[in-house]
C-alpha positions as CSV (number, residue, x, y, z in Angstrom):
1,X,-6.4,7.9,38.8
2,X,-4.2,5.0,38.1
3,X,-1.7,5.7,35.4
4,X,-2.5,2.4,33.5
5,X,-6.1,4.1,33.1
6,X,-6.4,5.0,29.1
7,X,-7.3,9.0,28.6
8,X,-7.8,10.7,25.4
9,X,-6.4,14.1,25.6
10,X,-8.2,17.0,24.0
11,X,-6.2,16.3,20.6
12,X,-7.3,12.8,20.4
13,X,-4.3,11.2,20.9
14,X,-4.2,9.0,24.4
15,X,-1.9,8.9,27.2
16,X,-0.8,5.1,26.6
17,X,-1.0,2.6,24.6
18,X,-3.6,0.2,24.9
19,X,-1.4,-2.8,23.8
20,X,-4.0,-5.3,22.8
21,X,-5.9,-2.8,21.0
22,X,-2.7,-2.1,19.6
23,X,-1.9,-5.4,18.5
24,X,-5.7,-6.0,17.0
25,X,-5.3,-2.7,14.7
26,X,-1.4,-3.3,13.6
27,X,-2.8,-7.0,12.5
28,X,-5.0,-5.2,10.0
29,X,-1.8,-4.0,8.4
30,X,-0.7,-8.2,7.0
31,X,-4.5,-8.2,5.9
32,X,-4.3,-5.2,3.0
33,X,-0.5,-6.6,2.4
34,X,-1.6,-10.0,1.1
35,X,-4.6,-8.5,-1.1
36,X,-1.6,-5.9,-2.4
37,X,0.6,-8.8,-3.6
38,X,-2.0,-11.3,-4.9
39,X,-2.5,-8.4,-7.0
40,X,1.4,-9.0,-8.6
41,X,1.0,-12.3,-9.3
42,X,-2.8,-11.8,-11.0
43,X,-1.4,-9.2,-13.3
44,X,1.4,-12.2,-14.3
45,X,-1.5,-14.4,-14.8
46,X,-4.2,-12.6,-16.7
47,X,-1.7,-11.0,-19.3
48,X,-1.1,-14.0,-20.4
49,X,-4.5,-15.9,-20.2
50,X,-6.7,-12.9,-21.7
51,X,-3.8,-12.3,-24.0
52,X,-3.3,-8.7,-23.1
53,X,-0.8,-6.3,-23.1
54,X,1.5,-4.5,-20.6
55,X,-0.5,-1.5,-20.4
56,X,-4.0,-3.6,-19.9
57,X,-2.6,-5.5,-17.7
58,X,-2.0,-2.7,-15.0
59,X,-5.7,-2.3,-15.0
60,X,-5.5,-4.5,-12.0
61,X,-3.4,-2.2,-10.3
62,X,-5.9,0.4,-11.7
63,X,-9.5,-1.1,-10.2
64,X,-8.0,-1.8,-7.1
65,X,-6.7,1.3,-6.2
66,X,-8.8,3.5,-8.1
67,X,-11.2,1.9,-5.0
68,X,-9.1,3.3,-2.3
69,X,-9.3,6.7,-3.8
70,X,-13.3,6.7,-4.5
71,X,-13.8,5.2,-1.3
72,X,-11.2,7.1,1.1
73,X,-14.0,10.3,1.9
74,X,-16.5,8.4,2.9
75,X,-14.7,6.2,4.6
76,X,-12.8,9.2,6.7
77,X,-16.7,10.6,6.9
78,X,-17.6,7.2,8.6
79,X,-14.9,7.5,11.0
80,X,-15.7,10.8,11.9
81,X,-19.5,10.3,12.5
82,X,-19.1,7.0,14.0
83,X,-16.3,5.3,15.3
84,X,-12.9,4.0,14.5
85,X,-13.9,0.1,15.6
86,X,-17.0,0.3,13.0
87,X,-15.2,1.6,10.1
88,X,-12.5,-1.2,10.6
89,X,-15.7,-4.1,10.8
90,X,-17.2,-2.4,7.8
91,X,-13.8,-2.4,5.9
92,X,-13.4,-5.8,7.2
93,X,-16.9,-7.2,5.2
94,X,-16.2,-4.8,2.2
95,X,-13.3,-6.8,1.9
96,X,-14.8,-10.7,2.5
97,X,-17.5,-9.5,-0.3
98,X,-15.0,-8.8,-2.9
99,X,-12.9,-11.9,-2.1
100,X,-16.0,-13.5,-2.1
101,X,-16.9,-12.5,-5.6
102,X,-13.5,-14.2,-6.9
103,X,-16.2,-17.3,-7.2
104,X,-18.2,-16.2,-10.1
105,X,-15.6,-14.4,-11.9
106,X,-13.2,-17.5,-12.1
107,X,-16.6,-19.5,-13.6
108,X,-17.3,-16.6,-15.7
109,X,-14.0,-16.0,-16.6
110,X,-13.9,-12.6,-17.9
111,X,-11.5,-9.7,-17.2
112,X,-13.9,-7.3,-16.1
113,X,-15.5,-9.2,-13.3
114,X,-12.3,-9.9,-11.8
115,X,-11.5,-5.9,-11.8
116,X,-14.9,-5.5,-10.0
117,X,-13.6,-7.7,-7.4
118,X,-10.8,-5.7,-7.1
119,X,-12.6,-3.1,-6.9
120,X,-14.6,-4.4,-4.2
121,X,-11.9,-5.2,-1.9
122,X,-10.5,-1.7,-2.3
123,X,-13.4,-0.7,-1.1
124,X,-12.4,-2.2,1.8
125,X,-9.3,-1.5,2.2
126,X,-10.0,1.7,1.6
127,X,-11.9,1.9,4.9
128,X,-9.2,-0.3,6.9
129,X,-6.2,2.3,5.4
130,X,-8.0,5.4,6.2
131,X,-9.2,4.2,9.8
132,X,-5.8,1.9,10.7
133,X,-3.5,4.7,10.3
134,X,-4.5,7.3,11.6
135,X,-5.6,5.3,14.6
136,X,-2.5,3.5,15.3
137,X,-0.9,7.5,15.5
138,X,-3.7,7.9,17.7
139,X,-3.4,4.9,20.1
140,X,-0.7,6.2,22.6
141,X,1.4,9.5,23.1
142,X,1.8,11.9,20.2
143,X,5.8,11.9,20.6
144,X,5.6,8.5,19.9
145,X,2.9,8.3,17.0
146,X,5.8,8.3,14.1
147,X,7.1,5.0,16.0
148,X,3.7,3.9,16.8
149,X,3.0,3.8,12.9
150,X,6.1,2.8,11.4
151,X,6.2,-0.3,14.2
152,X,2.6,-1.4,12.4
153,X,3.7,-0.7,9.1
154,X,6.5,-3.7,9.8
155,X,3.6,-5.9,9.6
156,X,2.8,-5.0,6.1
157,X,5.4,-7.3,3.9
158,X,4.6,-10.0,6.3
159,X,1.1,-10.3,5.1
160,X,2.4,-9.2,1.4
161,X,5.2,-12.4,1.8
162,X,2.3,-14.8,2.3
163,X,0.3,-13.0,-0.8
164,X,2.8,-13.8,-2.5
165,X,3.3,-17.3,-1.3
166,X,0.0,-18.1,-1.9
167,X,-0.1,-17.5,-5.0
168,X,3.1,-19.0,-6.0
169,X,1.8,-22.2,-5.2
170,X,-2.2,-22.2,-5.5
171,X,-2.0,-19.8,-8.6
172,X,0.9,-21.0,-10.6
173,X,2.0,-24.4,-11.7
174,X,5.2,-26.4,-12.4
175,X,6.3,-26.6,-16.0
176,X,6.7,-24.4,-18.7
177,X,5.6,-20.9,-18.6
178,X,1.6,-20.3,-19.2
179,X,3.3,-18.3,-22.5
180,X,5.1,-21.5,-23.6
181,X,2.3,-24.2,-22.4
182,X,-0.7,-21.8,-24.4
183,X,1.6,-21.6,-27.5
184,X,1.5,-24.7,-28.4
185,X,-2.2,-25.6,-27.9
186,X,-5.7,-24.7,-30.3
187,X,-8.3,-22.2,-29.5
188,X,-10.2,-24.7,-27.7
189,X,-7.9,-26.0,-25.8
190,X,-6.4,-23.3,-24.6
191,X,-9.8,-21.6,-23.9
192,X,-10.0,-24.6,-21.4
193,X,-6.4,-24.8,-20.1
194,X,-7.5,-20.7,-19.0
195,X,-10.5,-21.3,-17.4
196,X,-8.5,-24.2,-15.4
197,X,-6.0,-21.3,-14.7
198,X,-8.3,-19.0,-13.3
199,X,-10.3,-21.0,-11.3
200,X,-6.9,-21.6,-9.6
201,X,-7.6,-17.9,-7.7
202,X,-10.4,-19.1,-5.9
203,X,-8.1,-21.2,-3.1
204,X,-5.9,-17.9,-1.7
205,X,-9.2,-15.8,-1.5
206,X,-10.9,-18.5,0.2
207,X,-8.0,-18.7,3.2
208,X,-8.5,-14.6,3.2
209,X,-12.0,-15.0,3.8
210,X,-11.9,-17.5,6.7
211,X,-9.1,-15.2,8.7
212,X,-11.0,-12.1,8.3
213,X,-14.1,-13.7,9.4
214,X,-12.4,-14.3,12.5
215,X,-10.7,-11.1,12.6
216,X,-13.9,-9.0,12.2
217,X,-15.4,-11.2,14.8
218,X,-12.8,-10.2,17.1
219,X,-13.4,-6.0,16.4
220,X,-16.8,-6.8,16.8
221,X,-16.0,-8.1,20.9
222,X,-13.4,-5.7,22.4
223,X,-14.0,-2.5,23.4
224,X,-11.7,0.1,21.5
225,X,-11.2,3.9,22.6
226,X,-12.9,6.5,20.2
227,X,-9.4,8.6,20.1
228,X,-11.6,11.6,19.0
229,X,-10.6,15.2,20.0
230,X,-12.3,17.0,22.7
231,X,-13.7,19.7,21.0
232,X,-15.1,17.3,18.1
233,X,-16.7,14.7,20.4
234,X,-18.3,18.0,22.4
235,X,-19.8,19.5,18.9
236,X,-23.0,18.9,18.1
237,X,-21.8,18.5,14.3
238,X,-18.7,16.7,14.6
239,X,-18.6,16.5,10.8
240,X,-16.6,18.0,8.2
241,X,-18.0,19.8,5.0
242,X,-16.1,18.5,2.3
243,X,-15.6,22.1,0.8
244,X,-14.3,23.4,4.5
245,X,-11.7,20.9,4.5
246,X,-10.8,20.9,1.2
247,X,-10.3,24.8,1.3
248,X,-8.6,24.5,4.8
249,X,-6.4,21.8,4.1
250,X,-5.2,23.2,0.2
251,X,-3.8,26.8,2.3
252,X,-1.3,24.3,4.0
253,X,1.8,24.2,1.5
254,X,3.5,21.7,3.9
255,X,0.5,18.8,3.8
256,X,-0.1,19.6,-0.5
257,X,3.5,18.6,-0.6
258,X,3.0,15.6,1.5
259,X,-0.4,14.0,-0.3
260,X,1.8,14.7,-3.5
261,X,5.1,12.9,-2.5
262,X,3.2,9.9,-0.9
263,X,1.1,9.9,-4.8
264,X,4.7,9.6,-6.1
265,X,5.4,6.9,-3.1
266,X,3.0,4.6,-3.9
267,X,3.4,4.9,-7.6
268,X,7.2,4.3,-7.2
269,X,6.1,0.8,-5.3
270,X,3.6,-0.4,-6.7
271,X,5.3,0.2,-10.4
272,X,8.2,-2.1,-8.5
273,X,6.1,-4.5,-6.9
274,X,4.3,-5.2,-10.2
275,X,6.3,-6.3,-12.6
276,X,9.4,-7.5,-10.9
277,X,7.8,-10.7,-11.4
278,X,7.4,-9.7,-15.7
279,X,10.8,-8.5,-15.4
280,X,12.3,-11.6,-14.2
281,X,10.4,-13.4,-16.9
282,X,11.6,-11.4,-19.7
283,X,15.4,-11.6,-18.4
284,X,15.5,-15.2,-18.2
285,X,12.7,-16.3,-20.7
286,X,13.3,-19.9,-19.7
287,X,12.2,-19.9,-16.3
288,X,8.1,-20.1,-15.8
289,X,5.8,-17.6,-13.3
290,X,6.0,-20.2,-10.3
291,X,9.7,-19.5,-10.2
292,X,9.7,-15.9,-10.8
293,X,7.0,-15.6,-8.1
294,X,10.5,-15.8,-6.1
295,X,11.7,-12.6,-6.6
296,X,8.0,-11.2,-6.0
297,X,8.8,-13.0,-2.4
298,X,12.4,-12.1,-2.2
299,X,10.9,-8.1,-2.7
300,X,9.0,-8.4,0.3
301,X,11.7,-10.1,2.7
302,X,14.2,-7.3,1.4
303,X,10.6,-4.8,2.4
304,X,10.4,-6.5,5.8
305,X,14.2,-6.4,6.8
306,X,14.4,-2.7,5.5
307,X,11.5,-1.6,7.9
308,X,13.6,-2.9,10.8
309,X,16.3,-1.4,9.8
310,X,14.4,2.4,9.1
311,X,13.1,1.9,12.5
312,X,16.0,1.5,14.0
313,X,17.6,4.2,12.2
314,X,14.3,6.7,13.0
315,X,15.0,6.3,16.6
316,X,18.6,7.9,16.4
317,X,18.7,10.2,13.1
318,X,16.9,12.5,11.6
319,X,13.8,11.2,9.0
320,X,14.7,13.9,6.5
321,X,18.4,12.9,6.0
322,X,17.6,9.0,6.1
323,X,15.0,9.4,3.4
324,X,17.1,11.4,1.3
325,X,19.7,9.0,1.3
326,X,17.8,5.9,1.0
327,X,16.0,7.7,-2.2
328,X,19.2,8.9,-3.6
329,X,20.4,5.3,-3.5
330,X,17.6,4.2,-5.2
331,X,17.5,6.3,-8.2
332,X,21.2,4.7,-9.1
333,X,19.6,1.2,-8.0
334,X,16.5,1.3,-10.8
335,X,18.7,2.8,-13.6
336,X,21.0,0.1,-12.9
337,X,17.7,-2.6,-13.1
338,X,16.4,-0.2,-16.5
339,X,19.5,-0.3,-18.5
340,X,21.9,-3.6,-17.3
341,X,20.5,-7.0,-19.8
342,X,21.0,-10.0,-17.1
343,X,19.7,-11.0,-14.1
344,X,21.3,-9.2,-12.1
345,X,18.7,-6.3,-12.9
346,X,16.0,-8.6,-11.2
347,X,18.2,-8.5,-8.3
348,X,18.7,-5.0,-7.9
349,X,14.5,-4.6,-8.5
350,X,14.4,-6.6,-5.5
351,X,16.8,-5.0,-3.7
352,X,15.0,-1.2,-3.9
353,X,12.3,-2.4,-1.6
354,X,15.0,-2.1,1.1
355,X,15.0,1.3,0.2
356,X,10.8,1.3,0.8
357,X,10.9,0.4,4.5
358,X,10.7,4.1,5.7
359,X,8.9,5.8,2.7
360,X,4.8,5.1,3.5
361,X,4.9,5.8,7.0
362,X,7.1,8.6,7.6
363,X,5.7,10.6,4.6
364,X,2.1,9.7,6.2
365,X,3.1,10.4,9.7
366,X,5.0,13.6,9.1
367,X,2.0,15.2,6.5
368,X,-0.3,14.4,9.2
369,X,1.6,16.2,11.8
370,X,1.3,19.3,9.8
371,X,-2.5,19.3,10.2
372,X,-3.1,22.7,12.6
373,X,-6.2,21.7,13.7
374,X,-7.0,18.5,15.2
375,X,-10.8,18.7,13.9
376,X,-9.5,17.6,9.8
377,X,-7.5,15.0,11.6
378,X,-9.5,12.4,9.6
379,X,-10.3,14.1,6.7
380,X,-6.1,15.0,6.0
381,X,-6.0,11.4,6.8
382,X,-8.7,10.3,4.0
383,X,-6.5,12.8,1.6
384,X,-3.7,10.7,2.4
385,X,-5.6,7.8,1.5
386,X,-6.7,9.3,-1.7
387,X,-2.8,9.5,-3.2
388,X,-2.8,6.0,-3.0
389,X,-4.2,6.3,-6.2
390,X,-0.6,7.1,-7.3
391,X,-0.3,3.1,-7.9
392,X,-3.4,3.0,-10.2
393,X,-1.2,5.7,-12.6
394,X,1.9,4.7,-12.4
395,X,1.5,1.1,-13.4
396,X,-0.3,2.0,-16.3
397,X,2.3,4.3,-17.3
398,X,5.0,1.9,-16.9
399,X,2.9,-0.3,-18.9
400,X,2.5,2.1,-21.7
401,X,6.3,2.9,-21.6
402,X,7.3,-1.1,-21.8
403,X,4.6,-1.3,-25.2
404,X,6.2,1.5,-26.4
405,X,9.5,0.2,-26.3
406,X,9.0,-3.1,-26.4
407,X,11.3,-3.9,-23.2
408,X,9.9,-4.2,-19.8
409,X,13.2,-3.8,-18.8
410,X,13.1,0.0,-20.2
411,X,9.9,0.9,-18.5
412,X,11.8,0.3,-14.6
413,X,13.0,4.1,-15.8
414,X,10.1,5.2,-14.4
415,X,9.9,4.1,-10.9
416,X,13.2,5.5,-11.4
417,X,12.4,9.2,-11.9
418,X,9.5,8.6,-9.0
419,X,12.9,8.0,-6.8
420,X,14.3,11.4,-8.2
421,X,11.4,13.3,-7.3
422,X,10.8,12.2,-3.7
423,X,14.9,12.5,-2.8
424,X,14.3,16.4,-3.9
425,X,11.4,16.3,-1.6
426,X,13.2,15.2,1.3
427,X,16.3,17.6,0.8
428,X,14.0,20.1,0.8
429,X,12.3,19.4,4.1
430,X,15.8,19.0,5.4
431,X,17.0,22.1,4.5
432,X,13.8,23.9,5.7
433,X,14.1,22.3,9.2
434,X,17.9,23.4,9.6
435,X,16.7,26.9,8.7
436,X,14.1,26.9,11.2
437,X,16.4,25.8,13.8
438,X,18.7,28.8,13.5
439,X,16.2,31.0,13.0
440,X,15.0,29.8,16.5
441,X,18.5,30.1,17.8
442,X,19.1,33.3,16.5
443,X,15.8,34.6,18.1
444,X,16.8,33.0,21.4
């Protein structure tokens, strides 16, 4: 047998990489970046043209990943009867329909088509997450999987920088602020300066669509491995009952911990990632969105460096310590962005995405490694998934908190306290692995 030949081994991992398999999966990773970001520079646009407030707004954060978390069990259940490769292709058209439906919402111009939209492509993302992930663990040696997945997640804030980017210049104009241009028009014209506005959305959706046309085309042609374990593909009911792995799954303290810190995660990022742009705005209220959309950008370059950086740093320390640190850091870096009235509070927002690099896929990669049995593999995986829906609540709250106090500014103090939490997370996992290490020694 020649050692380039691809095996799955009986835990469904493989014993080498496939690279351009590889490479096909980890582009997937861009693909859910850009609809992510888009999503920070809608919530700019429609709190102002629907005239709505800080904690309505969110509701775009709300629809899109209330999606992932509806969507991530049936999605995992797809995988698991089915293939990886199909679940990716049907993610992949989930998500060309809901960019798709951008069309009639920015005719219609109403809020609530445009959250069905995002809902839509949730939906599809959903898929794509909960398939992507876990296979790129999958796709070579287990030792590696953590580097595997953490090497893909670089991708992400590539594909979230041109979100971003597109937006900032198909979304946004020159000129004053939409705030500033609306106040000074009548009902009528400023019904028809919105609709003008939104119908501005179409154009980023539309290059989406044609890139994951050819992308799904491309899934559709190459041969991927299944990755499945042995004793799963050799059952003949290689399905999961949702009860079994619910019960199975809720008697391991170590993964409840995990789904629960990476609900805090994606709150903590999303909260960020949301209204850095609203924050930049409120700072400096004579600067308009097209300009702000900068430090929306800026956020994901300081993303994109970090994840170098926690890669490089996985490879010779231990996960526990870095993420410890890196969160302890940012807790002083988001009170400093809550409580310091310049602009140099936009700055240090931008900066804490540094700080993110590690966080997703470490917290993924590790939770999944404390799945027993290879057989809920996919179904631990969907649960993962599901805590996504950690940035539907968190944005909303931070929302709530800024109308309560009347300061965006305020509200960053709770991304803040998401920080907190998941620093105590990680000193505990430290402090349990150094205690099972002497314990081993001691026992030797």
């Amino acid at each position: 047998m020649s050692k380039n030949t691809v095996e799955t081994k009986r835990d469904g991992f493989l014993n080498t990489t496939p690279i351009l398999q590889y490479i096909l999966v980890t582009l997937l990773f861009p693909l859910w970046g850009a609809a992510a970001s888009l999503n920070d520079v809608l919530i700019a646009q429609f709190k102002t043209i629907f005239d709505l407030s800080n904690f309505a707004s969110a509701f775009v954060q709300s629809a899109f990943y209330g999606g992932y978390f509806i969507f991530a069990l049936p999605a995992a259940l797809l995988v698991k009867k089915t293939s990886y490769r199909l679940t990716i292709v049907t993610g992949l058209l989930m998500y060309i329909i809901g960019c798709s439906l951008f069309f009639p919402a920015s005719h219609m111009a109403t809020y609530g088509m445009f959250l069905i939209a995002l809902f839509i492509i949730a939906i599809g993302l959903s898929c794509l997450e909960t398939s992507a992930n876990t296979y790129a663990l999958l796709l070579g040696r287990k030792d590696k999987a953590t580097q595997r997945i953490n090497l893909s997640q670089t991708f992400y804030p590539i594909g979230a920088m041109a979100g971003a980017i597109l937006g900032k210049y198909f979304i946004f104009t020159e000129g004053d602020s939409l705030e500033k241009q609306m106040s000074v028009m009548n009902s009528k014209e400023a019904t028809q300066f919105g609709l003008e506005m939104l119908q501005r959305t179409m154009t980023p959706y539309i290059i989406l669509i044609i890139i994951l046309v050819i992308v799904m085309i491309l899934f559709m042609l190459i041969k991927f491995p299944k990755c499945k374990p042995a004793e799963v593909e050799k059952s003949s009911d290689n399905t999961v009952d949702f009860k079994e792995g619910l019960y199975h799954l809720s008697k391991n303290k170590g993964f409840i911990k995990g789904v629960l810190t990476q609900f805090i995660y994606m709150g903590l990022q999303t909260t960020v990632w949301s209204f850095t742009l609203r924050l930049a705005l409120d700072v400096n209220p004579h600067i308009n969105e097209r300009f702000a959309t900068n430090f929306v950008i800026f956020s994901f370059v300081a993303f994109f460096i970090g994840r170098f950086i926690a890669t490089s740093l996985l490879s010779k320390f231990d996960a526990n310590k870095i993420l410890m640190v890196y969160s302890a850091i940012g807790v002083i870096v988001l009170l400093y962005a809550s409580l310091i009235p310049n602009i140099s509070a936009v700055y240090a927002a931008v900066f804490v995405s540094v700080l993110f690099g590690p966080c997703w896929p470490t917290i993924y990669g590790k939770t999944i490694e404390k799945i027993n049995n290879p057989k809920y593999i996919e179904f631990g995986g969907a649960i993962l998934i599901m805590s996504i829906i950690g940035g539907a609540v968190m944005p909303a709250l931070q929302g709530l908190v800024a109308d309560i106090f009347g300061s965006m500014q305020l509200s960053f103090i709770v991304p803040m306290f998401c920080f907190l939490y998941i620093a105590m997370y990680f000193y505990g996992e430290r402090k349990r692995n150094i205690e099972s290490k002497k314990v081993k020694v001691l026992q030797s």
